[in-house]
PQR file of N, CA, C, O and H, with PARSE charges and radii, in Angstrom:
ATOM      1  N   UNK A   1      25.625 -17.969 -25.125 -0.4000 1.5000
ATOM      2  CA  UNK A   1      25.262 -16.916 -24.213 -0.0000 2.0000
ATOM      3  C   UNK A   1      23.738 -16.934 -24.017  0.5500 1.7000
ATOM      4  O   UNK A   1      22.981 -17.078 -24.977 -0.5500 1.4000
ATOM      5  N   UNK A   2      23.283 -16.779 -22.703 -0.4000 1.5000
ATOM      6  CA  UNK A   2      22.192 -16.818 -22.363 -0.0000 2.0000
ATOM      7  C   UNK A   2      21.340 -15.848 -22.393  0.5500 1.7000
ATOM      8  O   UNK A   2      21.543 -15.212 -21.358 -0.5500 1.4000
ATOM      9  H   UNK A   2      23.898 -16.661 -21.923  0.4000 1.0000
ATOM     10  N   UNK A   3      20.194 -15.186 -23.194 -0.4000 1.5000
ATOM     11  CA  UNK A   3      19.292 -13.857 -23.490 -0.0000 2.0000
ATOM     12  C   UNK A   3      19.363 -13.886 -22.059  0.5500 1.7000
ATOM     13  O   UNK A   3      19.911 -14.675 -21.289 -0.5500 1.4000
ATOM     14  H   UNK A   3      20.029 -15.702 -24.034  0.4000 1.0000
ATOM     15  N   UNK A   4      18.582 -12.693 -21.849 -0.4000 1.5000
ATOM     16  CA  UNK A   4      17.537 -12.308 -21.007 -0.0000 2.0000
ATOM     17  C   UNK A   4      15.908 -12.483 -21.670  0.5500 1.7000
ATOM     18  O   UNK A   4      15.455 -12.372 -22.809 -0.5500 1.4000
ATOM     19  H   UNK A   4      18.137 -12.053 -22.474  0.4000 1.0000
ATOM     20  N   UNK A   5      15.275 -12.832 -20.253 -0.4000 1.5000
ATOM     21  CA  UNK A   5      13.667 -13.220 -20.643 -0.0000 2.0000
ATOM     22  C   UNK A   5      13.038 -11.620 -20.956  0.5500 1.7000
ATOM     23  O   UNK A   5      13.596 -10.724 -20.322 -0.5500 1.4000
ATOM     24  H   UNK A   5      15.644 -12.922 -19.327  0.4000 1.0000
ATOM     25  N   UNK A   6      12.015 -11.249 -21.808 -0.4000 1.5000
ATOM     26  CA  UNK A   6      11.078 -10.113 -21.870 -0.0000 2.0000
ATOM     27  C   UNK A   6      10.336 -10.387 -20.509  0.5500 1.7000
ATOM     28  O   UNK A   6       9.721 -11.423 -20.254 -0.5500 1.4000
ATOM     29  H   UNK A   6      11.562 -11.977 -22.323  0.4000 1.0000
ATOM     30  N   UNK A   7      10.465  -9.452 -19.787 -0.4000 1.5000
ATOM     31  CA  UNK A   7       9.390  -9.290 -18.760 -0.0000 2.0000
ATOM     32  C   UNK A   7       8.580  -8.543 -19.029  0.5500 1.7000
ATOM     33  O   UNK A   7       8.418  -8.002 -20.123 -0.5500 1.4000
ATOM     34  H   UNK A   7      10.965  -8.611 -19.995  0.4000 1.0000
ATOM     35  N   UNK A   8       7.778  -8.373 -17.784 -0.4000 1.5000
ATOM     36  CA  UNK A   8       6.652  -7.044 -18.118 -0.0000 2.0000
ATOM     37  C   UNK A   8       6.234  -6.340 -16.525  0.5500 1.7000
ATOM     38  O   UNK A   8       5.306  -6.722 -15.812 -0.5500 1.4000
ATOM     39  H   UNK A   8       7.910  -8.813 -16.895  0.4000 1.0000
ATOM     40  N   UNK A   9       6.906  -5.564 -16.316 -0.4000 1.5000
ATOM     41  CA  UNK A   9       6.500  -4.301 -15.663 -0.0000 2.0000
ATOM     42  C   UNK A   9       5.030  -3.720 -15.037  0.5500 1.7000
ATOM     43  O   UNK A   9       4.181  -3.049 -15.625 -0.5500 1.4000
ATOM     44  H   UNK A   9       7.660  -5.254 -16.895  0.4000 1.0000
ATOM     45  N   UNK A  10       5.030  -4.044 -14.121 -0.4000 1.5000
ATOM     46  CA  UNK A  10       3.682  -3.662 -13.447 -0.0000 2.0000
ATOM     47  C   UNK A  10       4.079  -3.183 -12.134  0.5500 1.7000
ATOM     48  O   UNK A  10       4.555  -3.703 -11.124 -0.5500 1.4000
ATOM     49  H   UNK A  10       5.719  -4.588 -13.643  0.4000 1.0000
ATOM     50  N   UNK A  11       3.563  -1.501 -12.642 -0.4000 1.5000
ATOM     51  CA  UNK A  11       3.288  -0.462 -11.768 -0.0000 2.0000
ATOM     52  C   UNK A  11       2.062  -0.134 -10.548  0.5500 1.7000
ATOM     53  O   UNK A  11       1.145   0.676 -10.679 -0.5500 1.4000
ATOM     54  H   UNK A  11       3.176  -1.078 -13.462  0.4000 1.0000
ATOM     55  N   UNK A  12       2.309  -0.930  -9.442 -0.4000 1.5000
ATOM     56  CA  UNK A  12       0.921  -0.885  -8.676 -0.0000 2.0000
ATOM     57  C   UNK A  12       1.752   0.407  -7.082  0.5500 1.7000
ATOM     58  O   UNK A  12       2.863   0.894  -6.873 -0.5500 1.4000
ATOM     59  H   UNK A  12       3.055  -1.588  -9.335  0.4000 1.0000
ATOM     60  N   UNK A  13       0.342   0.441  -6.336 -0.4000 1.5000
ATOM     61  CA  UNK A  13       0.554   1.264  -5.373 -0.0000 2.0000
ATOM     62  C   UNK A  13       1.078   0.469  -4.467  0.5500 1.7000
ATOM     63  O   UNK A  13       1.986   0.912  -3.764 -0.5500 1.4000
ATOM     64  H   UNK A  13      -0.560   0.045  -6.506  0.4000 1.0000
ATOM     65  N   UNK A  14       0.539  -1.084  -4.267 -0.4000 1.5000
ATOM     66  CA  UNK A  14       1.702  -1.587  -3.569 -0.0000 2.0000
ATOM     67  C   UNK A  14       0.412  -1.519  -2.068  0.5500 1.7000
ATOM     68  O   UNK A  14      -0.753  -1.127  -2.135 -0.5500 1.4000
ATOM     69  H   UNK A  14      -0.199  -1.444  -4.838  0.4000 1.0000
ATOM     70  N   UNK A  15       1.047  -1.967  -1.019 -0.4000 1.5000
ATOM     71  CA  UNK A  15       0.242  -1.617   0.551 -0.0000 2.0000
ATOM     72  C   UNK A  15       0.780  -0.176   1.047  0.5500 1.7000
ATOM     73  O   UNK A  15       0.555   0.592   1.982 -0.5500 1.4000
ATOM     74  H   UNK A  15       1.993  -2.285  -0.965  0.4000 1.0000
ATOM     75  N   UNK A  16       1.377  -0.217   0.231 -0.4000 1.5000
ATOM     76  CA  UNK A  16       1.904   1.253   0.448 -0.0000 2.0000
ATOM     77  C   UNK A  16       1.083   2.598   1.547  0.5500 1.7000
ATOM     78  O   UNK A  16       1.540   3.251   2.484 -0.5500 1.4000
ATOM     79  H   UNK A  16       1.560  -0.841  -0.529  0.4000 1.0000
ATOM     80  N   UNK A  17      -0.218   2.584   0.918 -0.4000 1.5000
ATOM     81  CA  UNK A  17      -1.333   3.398   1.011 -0.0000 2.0000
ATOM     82  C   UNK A  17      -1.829   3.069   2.284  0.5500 1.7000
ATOM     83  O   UNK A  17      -2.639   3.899   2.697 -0.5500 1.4000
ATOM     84  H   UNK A  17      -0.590   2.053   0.156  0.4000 1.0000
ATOM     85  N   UNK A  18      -1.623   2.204   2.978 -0.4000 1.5000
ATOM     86  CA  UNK A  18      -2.175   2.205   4.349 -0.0000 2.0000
ATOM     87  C   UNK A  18      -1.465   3.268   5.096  0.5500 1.7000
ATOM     88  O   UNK A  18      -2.184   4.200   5.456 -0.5500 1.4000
ATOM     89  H   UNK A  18      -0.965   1.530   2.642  0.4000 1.0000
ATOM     90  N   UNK A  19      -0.423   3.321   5.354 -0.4000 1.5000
ATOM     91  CA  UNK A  19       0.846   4.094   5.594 -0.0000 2.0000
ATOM     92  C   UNK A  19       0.529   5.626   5.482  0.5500 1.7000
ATOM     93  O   UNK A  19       0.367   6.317   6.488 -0.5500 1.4000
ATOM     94  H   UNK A  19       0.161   2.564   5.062  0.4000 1.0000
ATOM     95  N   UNK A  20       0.452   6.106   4.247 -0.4000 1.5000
ATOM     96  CA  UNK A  20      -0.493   7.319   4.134 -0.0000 2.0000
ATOM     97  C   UNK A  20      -1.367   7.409   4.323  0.5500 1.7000
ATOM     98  O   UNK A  20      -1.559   8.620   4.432 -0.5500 1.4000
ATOM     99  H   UNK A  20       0.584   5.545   3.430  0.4000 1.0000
ATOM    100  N   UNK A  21      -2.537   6.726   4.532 -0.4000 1.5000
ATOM    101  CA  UNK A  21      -3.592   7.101   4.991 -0.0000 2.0000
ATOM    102  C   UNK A  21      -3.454   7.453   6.528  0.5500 1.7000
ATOM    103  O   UNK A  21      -4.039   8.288   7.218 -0.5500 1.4000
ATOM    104  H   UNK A  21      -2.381   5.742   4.444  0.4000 1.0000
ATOM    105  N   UNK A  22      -2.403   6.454   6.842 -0.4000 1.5000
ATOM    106  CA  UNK A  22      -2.867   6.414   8.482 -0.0000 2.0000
ATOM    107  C   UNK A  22      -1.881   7.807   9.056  0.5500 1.7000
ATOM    108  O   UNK A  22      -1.925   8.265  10.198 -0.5500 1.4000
ATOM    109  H   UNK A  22      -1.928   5.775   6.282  0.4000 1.0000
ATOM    110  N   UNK A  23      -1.100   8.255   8.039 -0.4000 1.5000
ATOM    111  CA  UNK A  23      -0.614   9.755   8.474 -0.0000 2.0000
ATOM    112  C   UNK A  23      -1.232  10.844   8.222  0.5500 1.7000
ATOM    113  O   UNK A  23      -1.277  11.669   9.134 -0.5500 1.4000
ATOM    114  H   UNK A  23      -1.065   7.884   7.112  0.4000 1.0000
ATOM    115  N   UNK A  24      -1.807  11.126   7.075 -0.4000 1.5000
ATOM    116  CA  UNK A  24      -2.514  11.685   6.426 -0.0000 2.0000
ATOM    117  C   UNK A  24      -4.068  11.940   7.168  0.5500 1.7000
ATOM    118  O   UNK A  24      -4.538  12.964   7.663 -0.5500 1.4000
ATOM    119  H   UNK A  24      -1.769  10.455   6.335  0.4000 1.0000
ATOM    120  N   UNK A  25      -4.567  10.746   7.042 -0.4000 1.5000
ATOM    121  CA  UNK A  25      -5.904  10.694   7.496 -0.0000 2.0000
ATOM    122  C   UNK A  25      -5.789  10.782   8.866  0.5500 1.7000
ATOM    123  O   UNK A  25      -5.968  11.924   9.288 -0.5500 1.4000
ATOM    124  H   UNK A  25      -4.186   9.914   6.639  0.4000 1.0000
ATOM    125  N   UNK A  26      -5.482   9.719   9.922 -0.4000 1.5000
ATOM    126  CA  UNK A  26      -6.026   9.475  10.973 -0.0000 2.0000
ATOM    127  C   UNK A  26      -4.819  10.551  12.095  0.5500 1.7000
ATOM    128  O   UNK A  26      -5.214  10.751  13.244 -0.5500 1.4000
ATOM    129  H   UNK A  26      -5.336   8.791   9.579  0.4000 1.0000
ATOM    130  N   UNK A  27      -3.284  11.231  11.629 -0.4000 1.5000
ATOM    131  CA  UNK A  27      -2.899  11.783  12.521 -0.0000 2.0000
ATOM    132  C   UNK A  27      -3.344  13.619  12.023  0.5500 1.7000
ATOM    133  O   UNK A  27      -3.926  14.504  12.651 -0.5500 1.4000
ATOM    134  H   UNK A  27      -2.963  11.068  10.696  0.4000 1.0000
ATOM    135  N   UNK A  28      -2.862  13.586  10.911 -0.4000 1.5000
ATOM    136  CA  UNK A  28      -3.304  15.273  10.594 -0.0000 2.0000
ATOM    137  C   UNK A  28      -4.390  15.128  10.012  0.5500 1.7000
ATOM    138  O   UNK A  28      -4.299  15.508   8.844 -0.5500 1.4000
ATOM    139  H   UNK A  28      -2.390  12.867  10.401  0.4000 1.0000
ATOM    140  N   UNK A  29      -5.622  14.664  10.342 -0.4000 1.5000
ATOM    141  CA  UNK A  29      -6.965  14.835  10.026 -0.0000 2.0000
ATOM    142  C   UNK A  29      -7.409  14.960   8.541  0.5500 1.7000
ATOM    143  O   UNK A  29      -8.615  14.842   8.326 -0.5500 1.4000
ATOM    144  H   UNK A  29      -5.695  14.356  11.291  0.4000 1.0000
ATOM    145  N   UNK A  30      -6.651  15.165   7.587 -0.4000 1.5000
ATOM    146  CA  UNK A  30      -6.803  15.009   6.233 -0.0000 2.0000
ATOM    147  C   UNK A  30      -8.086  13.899   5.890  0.5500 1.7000
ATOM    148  O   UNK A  30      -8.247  12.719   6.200 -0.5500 1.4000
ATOM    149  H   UNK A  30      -5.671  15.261   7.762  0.4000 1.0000
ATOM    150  N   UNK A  31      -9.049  15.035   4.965 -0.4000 1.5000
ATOM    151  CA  UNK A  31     -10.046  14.234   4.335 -0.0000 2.0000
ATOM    152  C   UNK A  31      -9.580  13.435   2.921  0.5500 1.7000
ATOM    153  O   UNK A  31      -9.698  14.111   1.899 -0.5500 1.4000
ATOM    154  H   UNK A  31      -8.918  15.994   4.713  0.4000 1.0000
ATOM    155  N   UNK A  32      -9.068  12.081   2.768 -0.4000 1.5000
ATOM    156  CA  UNK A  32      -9.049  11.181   1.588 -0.0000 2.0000
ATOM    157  C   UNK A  32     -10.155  10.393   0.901  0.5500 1.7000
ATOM    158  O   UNK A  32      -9.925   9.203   0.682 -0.5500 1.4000
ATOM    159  H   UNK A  32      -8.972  11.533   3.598  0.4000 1.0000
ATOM    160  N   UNK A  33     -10.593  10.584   0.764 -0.4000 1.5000
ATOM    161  CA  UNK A  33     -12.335   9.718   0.326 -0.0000 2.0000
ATOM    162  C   UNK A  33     -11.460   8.961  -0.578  0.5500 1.7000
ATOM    163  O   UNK A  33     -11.330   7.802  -0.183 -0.5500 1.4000
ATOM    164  H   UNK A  33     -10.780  11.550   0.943  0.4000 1.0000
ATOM    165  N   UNK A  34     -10.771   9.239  -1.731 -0.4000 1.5000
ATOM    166  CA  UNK A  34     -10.431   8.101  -2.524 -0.0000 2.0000
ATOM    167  C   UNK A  34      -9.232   7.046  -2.396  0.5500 1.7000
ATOM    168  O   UNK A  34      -9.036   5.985  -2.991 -0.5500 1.4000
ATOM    169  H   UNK A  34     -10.877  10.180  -2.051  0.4000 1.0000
ATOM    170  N   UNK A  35      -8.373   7.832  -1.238 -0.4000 1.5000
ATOM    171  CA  UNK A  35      -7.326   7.071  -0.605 -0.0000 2.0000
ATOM    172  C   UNK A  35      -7.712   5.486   0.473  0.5500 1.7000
ATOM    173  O   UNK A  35      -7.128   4.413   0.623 -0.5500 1.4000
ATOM    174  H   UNK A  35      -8.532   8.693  -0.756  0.4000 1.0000
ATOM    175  N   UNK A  36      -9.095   6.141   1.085 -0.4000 1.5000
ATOM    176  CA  UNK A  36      -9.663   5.533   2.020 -0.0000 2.0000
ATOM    177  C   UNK A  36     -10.546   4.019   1.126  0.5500 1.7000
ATOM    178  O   UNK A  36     -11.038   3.019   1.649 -0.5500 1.4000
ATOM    179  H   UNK A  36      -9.570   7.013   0.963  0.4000 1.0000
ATOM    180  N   UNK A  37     -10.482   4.314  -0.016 -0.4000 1.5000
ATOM    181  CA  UNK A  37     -11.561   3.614  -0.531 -0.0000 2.0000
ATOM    182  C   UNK A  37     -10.654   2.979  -0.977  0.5500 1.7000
ATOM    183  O   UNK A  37     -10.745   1.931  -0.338 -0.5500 1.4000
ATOM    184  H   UNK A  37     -10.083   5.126  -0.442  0.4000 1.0000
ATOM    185  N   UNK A  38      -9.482   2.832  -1.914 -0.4000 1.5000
ATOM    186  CA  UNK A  38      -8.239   2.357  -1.972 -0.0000 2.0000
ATOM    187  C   UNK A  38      -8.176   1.274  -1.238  0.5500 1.7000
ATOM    188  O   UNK A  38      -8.604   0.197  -1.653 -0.5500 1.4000
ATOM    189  H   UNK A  38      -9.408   3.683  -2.433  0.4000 1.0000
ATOM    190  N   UNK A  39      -7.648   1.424  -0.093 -0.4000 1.5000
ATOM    191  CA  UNK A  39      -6.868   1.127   1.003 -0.0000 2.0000
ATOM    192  C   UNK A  39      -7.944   0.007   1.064  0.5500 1.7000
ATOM    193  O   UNK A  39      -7.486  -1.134   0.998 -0.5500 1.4000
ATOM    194  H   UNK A  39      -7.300   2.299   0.245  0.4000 1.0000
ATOM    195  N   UNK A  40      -9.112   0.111   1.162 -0.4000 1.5000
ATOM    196  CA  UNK A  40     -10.277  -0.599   1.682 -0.0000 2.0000
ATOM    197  C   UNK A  40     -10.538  -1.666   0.704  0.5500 1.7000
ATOM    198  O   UNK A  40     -11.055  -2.628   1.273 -0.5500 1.4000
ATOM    199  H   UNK A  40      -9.485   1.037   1.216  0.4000 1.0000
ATOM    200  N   UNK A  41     -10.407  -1.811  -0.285 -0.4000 1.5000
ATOM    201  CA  UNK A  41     -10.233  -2.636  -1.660 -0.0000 2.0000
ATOM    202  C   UNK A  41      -9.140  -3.236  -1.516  0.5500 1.7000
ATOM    203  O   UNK A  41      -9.243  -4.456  -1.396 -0.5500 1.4000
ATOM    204  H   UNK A  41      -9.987  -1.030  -0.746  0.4000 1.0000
ATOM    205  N   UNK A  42      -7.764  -2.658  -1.473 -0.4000 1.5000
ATOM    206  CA  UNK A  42      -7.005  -3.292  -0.834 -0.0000 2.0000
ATOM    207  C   UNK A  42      -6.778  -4.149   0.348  0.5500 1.7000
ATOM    208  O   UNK A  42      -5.602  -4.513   0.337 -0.5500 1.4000
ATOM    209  H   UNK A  42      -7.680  -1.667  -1.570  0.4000 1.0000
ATOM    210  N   UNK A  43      -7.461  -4.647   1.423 -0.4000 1.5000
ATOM    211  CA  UNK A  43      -7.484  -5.156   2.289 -0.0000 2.0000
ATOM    212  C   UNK A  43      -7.501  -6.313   2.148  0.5500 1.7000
ATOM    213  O   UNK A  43      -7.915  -6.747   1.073 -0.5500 1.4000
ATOM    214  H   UNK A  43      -8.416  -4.351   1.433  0.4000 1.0000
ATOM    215  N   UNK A  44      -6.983  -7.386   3.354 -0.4000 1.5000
ATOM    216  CA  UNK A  44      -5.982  -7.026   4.061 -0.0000 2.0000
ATOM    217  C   UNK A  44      -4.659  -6.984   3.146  0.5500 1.7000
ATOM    218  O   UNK A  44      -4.471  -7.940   2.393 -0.5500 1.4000
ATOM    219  H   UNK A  44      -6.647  -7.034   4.227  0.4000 1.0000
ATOM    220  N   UNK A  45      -3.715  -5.905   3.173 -0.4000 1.5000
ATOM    221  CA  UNK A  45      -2.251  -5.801   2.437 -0.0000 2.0000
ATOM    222  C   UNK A  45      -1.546  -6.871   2.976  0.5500 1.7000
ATOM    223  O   UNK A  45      -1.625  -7.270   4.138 -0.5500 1.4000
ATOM    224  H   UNK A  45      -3.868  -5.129   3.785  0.4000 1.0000
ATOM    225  N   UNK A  46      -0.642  -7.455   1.810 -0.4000 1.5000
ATOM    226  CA  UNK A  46       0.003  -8.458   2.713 -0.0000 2.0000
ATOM    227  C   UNK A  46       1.734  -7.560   2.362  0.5500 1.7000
ATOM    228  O   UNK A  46       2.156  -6.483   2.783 -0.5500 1.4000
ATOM    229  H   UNK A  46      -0.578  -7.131   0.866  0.4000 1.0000
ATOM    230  N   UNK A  47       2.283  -8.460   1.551 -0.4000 1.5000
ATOM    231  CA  UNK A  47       3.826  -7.866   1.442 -0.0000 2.0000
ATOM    232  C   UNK A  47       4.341  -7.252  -0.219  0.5500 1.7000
ATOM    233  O   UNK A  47       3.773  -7.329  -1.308 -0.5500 1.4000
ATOM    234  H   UNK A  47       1.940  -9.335   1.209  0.4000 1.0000
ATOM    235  N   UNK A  48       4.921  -6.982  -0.037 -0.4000 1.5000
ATOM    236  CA  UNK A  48       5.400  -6.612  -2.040 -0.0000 2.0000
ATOM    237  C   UNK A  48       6.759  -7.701  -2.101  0.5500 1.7000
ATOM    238  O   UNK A  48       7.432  -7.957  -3.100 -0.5500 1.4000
ATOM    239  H   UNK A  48       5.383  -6.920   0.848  0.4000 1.0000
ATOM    240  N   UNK A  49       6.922  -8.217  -0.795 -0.4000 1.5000
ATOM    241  CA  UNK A  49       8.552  -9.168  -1.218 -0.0000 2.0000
ATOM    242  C   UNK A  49       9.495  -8.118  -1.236  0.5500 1.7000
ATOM    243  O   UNK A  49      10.401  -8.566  -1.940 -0.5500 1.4000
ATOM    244  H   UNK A  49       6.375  -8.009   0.016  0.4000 1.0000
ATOM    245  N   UNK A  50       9.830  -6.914  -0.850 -0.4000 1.5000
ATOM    246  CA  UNK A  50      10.815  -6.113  -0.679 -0.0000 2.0000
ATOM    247  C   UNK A  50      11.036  -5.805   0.586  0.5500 1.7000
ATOM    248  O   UNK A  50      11.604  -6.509   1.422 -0.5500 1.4000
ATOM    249  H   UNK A  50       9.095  -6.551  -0.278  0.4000 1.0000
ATOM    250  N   UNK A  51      10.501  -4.553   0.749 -0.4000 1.5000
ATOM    251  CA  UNK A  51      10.462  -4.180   2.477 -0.0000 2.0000
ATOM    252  C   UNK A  51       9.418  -3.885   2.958  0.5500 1.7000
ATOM    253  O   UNK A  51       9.425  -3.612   4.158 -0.5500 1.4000
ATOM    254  H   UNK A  51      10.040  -3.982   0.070  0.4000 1.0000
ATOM    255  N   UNK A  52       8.478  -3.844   2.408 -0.4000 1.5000
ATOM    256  CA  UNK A  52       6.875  -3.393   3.003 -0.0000 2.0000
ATOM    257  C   UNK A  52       6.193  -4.190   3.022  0.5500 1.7000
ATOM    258  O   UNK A  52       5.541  -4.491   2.022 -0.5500 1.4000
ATOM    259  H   UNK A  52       8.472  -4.066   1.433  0.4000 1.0000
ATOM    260  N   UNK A  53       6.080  -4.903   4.312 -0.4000 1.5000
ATOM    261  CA  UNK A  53       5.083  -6.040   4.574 -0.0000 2.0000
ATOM    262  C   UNK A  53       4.226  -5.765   5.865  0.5500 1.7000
ATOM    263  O   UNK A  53       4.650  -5.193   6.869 -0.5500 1.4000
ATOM    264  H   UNK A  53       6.609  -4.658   5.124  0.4000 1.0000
ATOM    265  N   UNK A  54       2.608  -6.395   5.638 -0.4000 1.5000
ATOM    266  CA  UNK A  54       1.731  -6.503   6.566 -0.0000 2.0000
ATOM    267  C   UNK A  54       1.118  -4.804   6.739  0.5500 1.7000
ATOM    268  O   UNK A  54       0.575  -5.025   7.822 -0.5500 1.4000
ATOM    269  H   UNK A  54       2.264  -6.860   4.822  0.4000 1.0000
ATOM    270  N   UNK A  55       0.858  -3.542   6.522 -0.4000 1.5000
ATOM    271  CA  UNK A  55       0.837  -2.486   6.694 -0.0000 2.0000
ATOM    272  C   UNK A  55      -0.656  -2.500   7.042  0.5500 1.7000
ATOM    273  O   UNK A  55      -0.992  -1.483   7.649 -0.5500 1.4000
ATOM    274  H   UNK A  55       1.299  -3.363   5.643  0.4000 1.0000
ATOM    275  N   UNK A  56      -1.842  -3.557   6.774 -0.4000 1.5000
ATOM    276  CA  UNK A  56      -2.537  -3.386   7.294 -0.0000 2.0000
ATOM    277  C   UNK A  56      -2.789  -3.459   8.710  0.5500 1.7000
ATOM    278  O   UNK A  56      -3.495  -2.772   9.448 -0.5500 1.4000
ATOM    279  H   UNK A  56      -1.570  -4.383   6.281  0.4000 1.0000
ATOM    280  N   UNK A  57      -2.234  -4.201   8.865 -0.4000 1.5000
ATOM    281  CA  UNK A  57      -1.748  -4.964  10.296 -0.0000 2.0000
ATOM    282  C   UNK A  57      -1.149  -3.958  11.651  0.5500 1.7000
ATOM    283  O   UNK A  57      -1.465  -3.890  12.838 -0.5500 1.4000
ATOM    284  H   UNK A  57      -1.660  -4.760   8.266  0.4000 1.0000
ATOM    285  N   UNK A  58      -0.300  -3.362  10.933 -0.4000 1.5000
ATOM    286  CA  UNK A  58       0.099  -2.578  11.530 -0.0000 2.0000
ATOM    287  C   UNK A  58       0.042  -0.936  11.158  0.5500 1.7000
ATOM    288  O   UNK A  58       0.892  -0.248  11.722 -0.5500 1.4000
ATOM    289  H   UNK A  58      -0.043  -3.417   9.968  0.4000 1.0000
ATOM    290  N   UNK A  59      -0.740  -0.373  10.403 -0.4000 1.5000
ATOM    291  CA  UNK A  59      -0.972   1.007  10.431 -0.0000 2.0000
ATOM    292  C   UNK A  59      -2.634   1.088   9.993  0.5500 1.7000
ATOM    293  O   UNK A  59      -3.022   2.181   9.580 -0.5500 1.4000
ATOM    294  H   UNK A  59      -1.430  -0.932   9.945  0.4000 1.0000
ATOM    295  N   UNK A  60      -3.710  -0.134  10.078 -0.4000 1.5000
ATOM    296  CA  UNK A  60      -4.892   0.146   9.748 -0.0000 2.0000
ATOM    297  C   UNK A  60      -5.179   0.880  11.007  0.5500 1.7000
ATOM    298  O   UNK A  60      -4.515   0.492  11.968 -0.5500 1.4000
ATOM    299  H   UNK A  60      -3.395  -1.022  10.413  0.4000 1.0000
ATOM    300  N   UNK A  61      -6.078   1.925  11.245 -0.4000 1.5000
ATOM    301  CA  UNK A  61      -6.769   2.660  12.163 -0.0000 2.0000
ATOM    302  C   UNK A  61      -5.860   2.745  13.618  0.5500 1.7000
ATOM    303  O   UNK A  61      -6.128   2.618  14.813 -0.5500 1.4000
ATOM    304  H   UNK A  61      -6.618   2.240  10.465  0.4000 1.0000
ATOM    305  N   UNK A  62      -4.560   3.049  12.770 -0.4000 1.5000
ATOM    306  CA  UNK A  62      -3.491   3.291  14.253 -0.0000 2.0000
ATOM    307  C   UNK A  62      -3.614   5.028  14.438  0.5500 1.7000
ATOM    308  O   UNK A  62      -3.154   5.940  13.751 -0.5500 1.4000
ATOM    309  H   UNK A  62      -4.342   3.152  11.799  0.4000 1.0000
ATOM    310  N   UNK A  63      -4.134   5.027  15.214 -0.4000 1.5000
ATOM    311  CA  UNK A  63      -3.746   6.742  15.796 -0.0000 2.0000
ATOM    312  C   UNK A  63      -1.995   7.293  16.442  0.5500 1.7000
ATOM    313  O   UNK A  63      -1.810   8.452  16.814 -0.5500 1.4000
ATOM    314  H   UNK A  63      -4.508   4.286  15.772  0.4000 1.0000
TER
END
């Protein structure tokens, strides 16, 4: 019988945060200073390999 390997678990935000920012920030005017700075470190987001791919691309400075 074949184990299973020990993995290891890593909890990130993901591109996630473009997404909120660009609702947050740029449609209901919400001030994020640390979301924004985030996002900006993060750049450009690419994909997580699930369902959230490219978010810079498509929600950086979308009104």
């Amino acid at each position: 019988m074949r184990r299973p390997r020990a993995g290891k678990i890593v909890r990130t935000v993901g591109p996630d945060v473009e997404v909120a920012l660009n609702h947050l920030h740029n449609r209901l005017h919400m001030e994020l200073p640390a979301t924004e700075e985030l996002a900006e470190q993060q750049r450009p987001a690419g994909t997580d390999n699930l369902f959230v791919a490219w978010e810079t691309l498509t929600h950086a400075q979308n009104p």
